[in-house]
C-alpha positions as CSV (number, residue, x, y, z in Angstrom):
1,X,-12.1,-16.4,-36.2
2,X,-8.5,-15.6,-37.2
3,X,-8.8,-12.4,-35.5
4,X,-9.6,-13.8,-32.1
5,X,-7.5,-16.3,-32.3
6,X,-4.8,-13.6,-32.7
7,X,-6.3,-11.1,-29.8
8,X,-6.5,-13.5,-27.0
9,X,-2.5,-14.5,-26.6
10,X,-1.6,-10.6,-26.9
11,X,-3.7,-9.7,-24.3
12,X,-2.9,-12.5,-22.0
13,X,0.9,-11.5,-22.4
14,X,0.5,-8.3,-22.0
15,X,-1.7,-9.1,-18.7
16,X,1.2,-10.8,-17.2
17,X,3.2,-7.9,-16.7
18,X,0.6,-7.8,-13.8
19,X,0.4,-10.7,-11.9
20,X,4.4,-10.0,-11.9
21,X,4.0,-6.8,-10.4
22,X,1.4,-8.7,-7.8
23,X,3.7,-11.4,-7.5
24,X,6.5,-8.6,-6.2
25,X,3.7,-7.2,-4.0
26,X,3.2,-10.4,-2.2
27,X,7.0,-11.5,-1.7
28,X,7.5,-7.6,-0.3
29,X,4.7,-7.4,1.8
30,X,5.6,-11.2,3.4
31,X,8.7,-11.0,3.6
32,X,9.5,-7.2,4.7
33,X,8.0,-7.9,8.0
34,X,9.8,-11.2,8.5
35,X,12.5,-9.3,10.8
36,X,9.9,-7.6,12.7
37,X,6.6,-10.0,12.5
38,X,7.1,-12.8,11.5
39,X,10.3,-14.0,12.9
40,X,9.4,-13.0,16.3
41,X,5.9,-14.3,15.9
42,X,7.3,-17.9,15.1
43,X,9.9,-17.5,17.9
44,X,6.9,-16.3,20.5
45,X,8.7,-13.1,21.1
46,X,6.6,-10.9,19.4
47,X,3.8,-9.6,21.4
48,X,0.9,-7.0,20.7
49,X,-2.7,-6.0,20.9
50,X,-5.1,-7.4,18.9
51,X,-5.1,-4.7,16.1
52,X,-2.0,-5.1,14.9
53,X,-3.1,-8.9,14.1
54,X,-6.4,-7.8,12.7
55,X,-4.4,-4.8,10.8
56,X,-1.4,-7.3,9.6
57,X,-3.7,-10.0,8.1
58,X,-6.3,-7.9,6.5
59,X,-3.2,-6.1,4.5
60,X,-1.4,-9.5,3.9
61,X,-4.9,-11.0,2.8
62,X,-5.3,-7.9,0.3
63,X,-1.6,-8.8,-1.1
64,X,-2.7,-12.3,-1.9
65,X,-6.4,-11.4,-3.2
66,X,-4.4,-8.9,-5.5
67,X,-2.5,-11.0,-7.2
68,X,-5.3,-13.7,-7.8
69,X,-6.7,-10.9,-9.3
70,X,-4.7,-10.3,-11.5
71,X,-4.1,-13.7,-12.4
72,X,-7.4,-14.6,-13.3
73,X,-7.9,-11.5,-15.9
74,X,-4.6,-13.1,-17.4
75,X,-5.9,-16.6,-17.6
76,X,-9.2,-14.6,-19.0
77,X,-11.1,-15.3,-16.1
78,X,-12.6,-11.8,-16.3
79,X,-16.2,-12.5,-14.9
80,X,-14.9,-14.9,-12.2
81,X,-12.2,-11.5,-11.2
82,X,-15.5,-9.2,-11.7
83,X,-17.7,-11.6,-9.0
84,X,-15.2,-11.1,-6.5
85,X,-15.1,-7.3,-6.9
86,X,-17.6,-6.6,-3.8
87,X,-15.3,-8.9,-1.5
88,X,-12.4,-6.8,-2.9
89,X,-14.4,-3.2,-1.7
90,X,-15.3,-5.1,1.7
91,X,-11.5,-5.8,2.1
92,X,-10.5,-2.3,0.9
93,X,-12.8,-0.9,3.3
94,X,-11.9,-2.8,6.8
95,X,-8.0,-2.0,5.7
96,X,-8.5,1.7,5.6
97,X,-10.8,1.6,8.8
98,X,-7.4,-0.9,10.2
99,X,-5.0,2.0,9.2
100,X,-7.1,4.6,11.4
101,X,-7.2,2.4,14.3
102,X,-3.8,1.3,14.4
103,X,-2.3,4.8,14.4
104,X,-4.4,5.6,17.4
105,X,-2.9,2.2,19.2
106,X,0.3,3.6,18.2
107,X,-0.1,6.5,19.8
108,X,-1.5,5.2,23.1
109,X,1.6,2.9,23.5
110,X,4.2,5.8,22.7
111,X,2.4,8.2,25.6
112,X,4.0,5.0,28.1
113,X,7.2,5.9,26.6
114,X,6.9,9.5,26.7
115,X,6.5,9.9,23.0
116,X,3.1,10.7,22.1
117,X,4.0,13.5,19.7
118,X,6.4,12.1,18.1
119,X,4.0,8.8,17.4
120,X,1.3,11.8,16.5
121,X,4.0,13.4,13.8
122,X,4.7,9.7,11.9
123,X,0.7,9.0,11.8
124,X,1.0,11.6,8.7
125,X,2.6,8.8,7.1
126,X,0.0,5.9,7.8
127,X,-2.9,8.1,7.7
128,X,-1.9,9.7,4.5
129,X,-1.1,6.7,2.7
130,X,-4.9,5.3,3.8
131,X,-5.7,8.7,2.2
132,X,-4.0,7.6,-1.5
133,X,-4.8,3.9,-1.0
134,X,-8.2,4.7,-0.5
135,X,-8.7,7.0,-3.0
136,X,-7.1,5.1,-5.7
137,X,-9.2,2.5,-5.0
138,X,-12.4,4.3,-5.3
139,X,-11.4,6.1,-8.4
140,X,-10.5,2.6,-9.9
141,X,-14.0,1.5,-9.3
142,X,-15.6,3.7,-11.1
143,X,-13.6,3.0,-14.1
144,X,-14.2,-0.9,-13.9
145,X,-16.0,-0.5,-17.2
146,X,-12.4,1.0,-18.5
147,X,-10.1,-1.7,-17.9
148,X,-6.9,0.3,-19.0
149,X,-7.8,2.7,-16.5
150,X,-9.1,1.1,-13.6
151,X,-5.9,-1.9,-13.5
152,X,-3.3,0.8,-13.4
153,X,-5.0,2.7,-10.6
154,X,-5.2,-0.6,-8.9
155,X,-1.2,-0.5,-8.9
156,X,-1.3,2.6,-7.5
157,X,-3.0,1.6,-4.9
158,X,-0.5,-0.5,-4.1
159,X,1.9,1.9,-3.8
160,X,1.5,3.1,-0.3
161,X,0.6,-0.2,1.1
162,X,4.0,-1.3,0.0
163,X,5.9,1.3,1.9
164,X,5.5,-0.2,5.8
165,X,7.0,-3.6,4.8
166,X,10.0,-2.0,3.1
167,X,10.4,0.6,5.4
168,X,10.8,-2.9,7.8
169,X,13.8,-3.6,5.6
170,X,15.6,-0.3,5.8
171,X,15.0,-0.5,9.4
172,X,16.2,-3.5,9.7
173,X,19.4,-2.7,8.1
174,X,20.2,1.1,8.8
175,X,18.6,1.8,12.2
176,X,20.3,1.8,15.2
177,X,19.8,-1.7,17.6
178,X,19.0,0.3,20.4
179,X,16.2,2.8,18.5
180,X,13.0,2.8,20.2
181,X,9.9,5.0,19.6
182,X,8.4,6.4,16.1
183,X,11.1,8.1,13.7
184,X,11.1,11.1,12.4
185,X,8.7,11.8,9.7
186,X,11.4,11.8,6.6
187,X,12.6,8.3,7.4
188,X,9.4,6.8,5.4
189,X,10.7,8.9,2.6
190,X,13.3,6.4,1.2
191,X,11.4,3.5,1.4
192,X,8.6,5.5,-0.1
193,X,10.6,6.6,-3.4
194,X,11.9,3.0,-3.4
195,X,8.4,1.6,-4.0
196,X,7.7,4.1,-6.2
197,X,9.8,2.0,-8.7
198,X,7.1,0.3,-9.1
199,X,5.0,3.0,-10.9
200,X,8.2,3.4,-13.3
201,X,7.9,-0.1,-14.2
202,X,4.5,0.7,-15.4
203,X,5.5,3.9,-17.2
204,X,8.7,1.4,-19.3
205,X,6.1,-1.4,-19.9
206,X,3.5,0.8,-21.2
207,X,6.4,2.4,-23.4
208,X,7.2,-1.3,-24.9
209,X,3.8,-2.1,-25.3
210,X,1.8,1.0,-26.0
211,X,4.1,3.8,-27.2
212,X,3.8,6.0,-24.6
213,X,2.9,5.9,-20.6
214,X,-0.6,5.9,-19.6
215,X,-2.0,9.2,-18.2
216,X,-2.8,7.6,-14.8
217,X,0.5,6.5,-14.1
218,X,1.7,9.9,-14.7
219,X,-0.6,12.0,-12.3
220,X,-1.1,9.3,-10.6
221,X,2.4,8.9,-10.1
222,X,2.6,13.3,-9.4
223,X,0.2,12.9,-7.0
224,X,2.3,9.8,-4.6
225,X,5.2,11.7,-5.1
226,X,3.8,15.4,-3.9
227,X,1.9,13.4,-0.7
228,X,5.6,11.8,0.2
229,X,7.7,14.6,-0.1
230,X,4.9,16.5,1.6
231,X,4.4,14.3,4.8
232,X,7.4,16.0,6.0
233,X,6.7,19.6,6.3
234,X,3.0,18.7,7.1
235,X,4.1,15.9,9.9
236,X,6.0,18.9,11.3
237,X,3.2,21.4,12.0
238,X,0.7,22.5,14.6
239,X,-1.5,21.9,12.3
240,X,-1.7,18.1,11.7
241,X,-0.9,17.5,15.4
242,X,-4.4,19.6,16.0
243,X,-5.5,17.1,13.3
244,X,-4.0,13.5,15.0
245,X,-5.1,14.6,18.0
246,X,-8.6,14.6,16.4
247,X,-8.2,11.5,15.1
248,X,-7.0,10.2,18.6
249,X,-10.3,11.6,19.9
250,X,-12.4,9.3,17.8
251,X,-11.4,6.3,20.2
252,X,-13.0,8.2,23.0
């Protein structure tokens, strides 16, 4: 009885490292697209087609079903986190199909401004980071039966979701007033390594509390860093405009 008595506490402390990290997620993803969404949206300036509503609430609503998440597995409130884990897949699954969908919007309204290649060049970013959102996702559920495993890749996740609404912030504060049109490809790179503080947070907690970082933070982490740096070569060839064209296709 001791024993438990003594279990319990540690691992709720040590779960609260990630409902913090959630908690971050949430105030970033709300309040990165306040100068761009938000604001205007209150204001009834902002106007757009459907799919970026649908694509905006399904990614806020993932933020928010994140961190309750995480929040019940550190009130120990696993089976009640474990019900909602099909929801959570559902979710997972209309954001990524979201991503795809709102790249090829993207695209159509940057052909009225003359800049459909330009548009078709950034979707490396968007479409990549559906790529590494989805596939940390997947990987993370089947490891649900290794909790160590499967909550870090759920960070991960995170990761690329995170780098739009900072990217807002950057914008916000570096671009030009009178920029118009997709940037270039390498402007997602600095809000992309910004975010990617969050993985380092995980590597110096798991230093404090383990000894050592977790192997999935640290390929994990290889693997967000090769696809960031790489979206700029990549967005720059034949190649993956042969390939957004493609996906432009699929809307017929």
């Amino acid at each position: 009885m001791s024993t438990m008595t003594l279990d319990v506490p540690r691992t709720v402390v040590r779960s609260r490292f990630y409902v913090v990290m959630a908690g971050l997620f949430v105030l970033g993803a709300f309040g990165g697209f306040v100068p761009t969404y938000w604001a205007p949206l209150t204001s009834g300036a902002f106007k757009a087609a459907p799919i970026i509503h649908i694509h905006g609430t399904l990614f806020f609503a993932w933020t928010l079903f994140f961190f309750i998440q995480t929040a019940l597995v550190a009130s120990g409130r696993v089976l009640n986190h474990r019900d909602w884990g099909l929801a959570g897949i559902a979710l997972a699954t209309a954001m990524t199909i979201s991503i795809v969908l709102t790249a090829i919007h993207t695209i159509k309204v940057a052909q009225g401004i003359g800049m459909a290649d330009e548009a078709r060049r950034f979707t490396v970013v968007s479409l990549s980071g559906a790529v590494l959102f989805a596939g940390f996702v997947a990987t993370a559920i089947a490891n649900v039966r290794r909790p160590d495993v499967h909550k870090r890749l759920m960070l991960l996740a995170m990761v690329p979701l995170m780098n739009a609404a900072i990217a807002r912030l950057f914008k916000a504060a570096f671009a030009p007033p009178d920029a118009i049109g997709p940037p270039p490809v390498f402007i997602a790179l600095p809000p992309g390594l910004f975010v990617d503080l969050a993985i380092v947070a995980g590597i110096v907690h798991d230093w404090r509390t383990r000894g050592r970082p977790h192997p999935v933070y640290l390929w994990g982490g290889a693997v967000l860093l090769a696809v960031q740096i790489g979206t700029v070569p990549v967005g720059a060839s034949a190649t993956w405009l042969a390939i957004a064209r493609w996906v432009e296709s699929l809307a017929g």
